[in-house]
N, C-alpha and C positions, 0 to 999 in steps of 0.2 A: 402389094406386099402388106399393106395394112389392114385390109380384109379377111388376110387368111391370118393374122397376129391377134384379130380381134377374134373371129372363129375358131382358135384354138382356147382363146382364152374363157370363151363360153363355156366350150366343149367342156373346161377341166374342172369349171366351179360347177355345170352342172352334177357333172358325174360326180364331184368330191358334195354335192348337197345330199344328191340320190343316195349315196354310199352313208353318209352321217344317219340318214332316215332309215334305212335299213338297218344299222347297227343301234340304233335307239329302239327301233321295232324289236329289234334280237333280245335285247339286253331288258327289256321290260316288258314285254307281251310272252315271248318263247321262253325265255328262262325260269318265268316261275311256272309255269305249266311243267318243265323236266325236272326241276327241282325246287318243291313246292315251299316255301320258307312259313313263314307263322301265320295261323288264321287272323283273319282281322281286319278292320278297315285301313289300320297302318300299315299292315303288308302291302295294300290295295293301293296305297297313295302311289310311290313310286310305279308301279305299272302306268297310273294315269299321266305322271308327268311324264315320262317317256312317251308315252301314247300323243300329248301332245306338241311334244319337243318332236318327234316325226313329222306331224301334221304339218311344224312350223319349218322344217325344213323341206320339206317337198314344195311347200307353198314355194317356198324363196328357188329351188330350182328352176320353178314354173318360172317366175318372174325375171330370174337372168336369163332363161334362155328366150323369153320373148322380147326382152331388152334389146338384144343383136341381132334378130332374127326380121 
């Protein structure tokens, strides 16, 4: 029973990290591409910290699911 308590509990923090990185990818890579907000290296920032605020959650995905596995 505690195998499969622990195997869900992976399951859910991986898929809720996977899901954070995708909506960080969204929210700063895809959306100024649709709708393009002011030229400039300040527009640019935000794209980058999302770009790595992805990076850092896919990272941590990687590492809970190798945690239980």
């Amino acid at each position: 029973m505690r195998a499969s308590w622990i195997e869900s509990r992976r399951y859910v923090y991986t898929e809720f990290l996977t899901q954070l990185a995708v909506a960080w990818f969204a929210g700063g890579i895809i959306a100024p591409l649709v709708a393009p907000a002011t030229a400039g290296v300040g527009g640019l920032l935000p794209s980058f910290l999302s770009l790595g605020a992805s990076f850092i959650s896919l990272r941590l995905a990687i590492i809970c699911q190798k945690e239980y596995v």
